[in-house]
C-alpha positions as CSV (number, residue, x, y, z in Angstrom):
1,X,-55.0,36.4,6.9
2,X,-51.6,37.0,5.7
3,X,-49.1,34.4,5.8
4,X,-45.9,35.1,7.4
5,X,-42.5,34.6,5.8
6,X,-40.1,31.8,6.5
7,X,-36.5,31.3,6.0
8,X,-37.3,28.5,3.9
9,X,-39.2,30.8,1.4
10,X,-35.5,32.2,0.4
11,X,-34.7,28.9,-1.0
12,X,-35.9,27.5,-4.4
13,X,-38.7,25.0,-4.3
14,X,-37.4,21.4,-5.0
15,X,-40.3,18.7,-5.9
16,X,-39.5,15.2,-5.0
17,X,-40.2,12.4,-7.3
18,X,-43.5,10.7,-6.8
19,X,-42.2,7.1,-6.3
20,X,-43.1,5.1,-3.3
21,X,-40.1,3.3,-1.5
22,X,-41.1,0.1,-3.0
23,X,-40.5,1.5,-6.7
24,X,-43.9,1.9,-8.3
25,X,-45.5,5.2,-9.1
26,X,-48.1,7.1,-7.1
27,X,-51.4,7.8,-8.1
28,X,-51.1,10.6,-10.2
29,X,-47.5,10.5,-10.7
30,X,-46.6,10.8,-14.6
31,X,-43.9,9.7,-16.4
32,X,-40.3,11.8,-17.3
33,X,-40.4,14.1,-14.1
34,X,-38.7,13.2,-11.4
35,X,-34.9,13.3,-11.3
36,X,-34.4,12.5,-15.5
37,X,-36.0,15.3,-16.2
38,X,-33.8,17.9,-13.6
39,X,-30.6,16.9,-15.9
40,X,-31.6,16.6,-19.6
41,X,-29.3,19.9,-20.3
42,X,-26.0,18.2,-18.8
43,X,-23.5,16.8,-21.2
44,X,-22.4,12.9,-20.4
45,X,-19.3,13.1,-18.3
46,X,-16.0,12.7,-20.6
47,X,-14.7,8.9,-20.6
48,X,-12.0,8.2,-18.1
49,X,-8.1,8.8,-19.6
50,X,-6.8,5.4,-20.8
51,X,-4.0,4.4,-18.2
52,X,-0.7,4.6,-19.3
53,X,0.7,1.5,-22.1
54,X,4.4,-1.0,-20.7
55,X,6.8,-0.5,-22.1
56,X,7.5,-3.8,-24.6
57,X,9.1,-6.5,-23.1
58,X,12.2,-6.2,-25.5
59,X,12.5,-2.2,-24.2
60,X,13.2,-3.4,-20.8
61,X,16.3,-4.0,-19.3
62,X,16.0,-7.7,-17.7
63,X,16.0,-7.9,-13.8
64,X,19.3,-8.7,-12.7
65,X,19.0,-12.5,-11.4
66,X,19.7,-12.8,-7.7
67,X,23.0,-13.3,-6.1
68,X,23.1,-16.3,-4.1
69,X,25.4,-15.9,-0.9
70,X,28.7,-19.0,-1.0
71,X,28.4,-21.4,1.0
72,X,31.6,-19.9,3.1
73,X,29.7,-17.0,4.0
74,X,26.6,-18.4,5.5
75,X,29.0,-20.9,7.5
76,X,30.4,-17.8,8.7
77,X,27.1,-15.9,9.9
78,X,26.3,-19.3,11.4
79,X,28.9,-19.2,13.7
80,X,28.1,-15.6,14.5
81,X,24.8,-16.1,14.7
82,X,25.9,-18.9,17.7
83,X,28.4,-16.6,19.4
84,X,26.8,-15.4,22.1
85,X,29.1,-13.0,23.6
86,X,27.4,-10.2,20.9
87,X,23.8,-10.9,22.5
88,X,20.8,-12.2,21.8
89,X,19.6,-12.5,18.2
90,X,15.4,-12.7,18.3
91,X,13.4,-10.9,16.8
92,X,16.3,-8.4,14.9
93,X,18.6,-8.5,12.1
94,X,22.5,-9.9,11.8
95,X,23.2,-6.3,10.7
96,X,21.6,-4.9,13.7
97,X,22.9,-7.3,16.3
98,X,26.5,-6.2,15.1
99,X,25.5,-2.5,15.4
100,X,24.3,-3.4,18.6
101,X,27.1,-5.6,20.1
102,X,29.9,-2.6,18.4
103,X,27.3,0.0,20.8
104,X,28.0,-2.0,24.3
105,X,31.9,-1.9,23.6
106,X,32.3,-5.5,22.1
107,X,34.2,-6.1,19.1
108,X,32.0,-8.2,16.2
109,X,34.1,-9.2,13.2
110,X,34.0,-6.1,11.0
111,X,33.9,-9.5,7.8
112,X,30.7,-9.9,9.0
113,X,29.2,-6.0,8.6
114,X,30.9,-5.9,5.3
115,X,29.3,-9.0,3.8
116,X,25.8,-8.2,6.0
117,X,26.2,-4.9,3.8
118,X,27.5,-6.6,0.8
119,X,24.2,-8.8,0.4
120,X,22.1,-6.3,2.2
121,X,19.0,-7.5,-0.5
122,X,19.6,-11.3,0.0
123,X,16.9,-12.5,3.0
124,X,19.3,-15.8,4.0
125,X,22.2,-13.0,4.2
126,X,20.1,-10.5,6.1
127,X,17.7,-12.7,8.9
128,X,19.5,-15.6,10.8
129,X,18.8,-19.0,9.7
130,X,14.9,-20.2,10.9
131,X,13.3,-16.6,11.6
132,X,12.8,-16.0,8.3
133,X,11.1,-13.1,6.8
């Protein structure tokens, strides 16, 4: 009797490796077939680029150290931090709280958006004192 074709017959034959789960070989099994012997022709795989060198220390141009806000100015976001005629302050910036209080018609101190822009990188400038980042 003939044996009928199967869709599976259109696809190469693949032979697993005869190695039980636990990692020793079958009975009969012999050594060098299995997967080694499927990808002797493949070259290795070309080493990884080398990442890219610093520049020397001396090549660099030094951070510029921070600016520490004066004592006047801090005084003065103090006192508009207290003001509470421009709103609520939790959970939002000075800078945002003025934009805010100019938005509802008040009138915040335009001394205070200058030097909120002024020291716009400066956290003690930017948050109101105890939030923090």
């Amino acid at each position: 009797m003939e044996r009928t074709g199967r869709i599976t017959d259109s696809f190469p034959r693949r032979h697993r490796a005869r190695i039980r789960a636990n990692g020793k070989e079958r009975s009969g099994a012999r050594r060098g077939r299995g997967g080694e012997r499927r990808h002797r022709g493949v070259p290795p795989a070309p080493p990884p680029p080398n990442p890219p060198r610093p520049a020397p220390e001396d090549a660099r141009d030094p951070p510029a150290p921070p600016r520490e806000a004066p004592p006047e100015l801090l005084e003065m976001l103090r006192r508009f931090d207290l003001a509470w005629e421009y709103g609520p302050c939790t959970g939002i910036t000075r800078l945002q709280r003025w934009e805010r209080a100019r938005a509802l018609g008040l009138s915040p101190p335009t001394a205070i958006r200058d030097a909120l822009l002024e020291h716009r990188d400066d956290p003690a400038v930017t948050y109101r004192c105890g939030t923090g980042l």
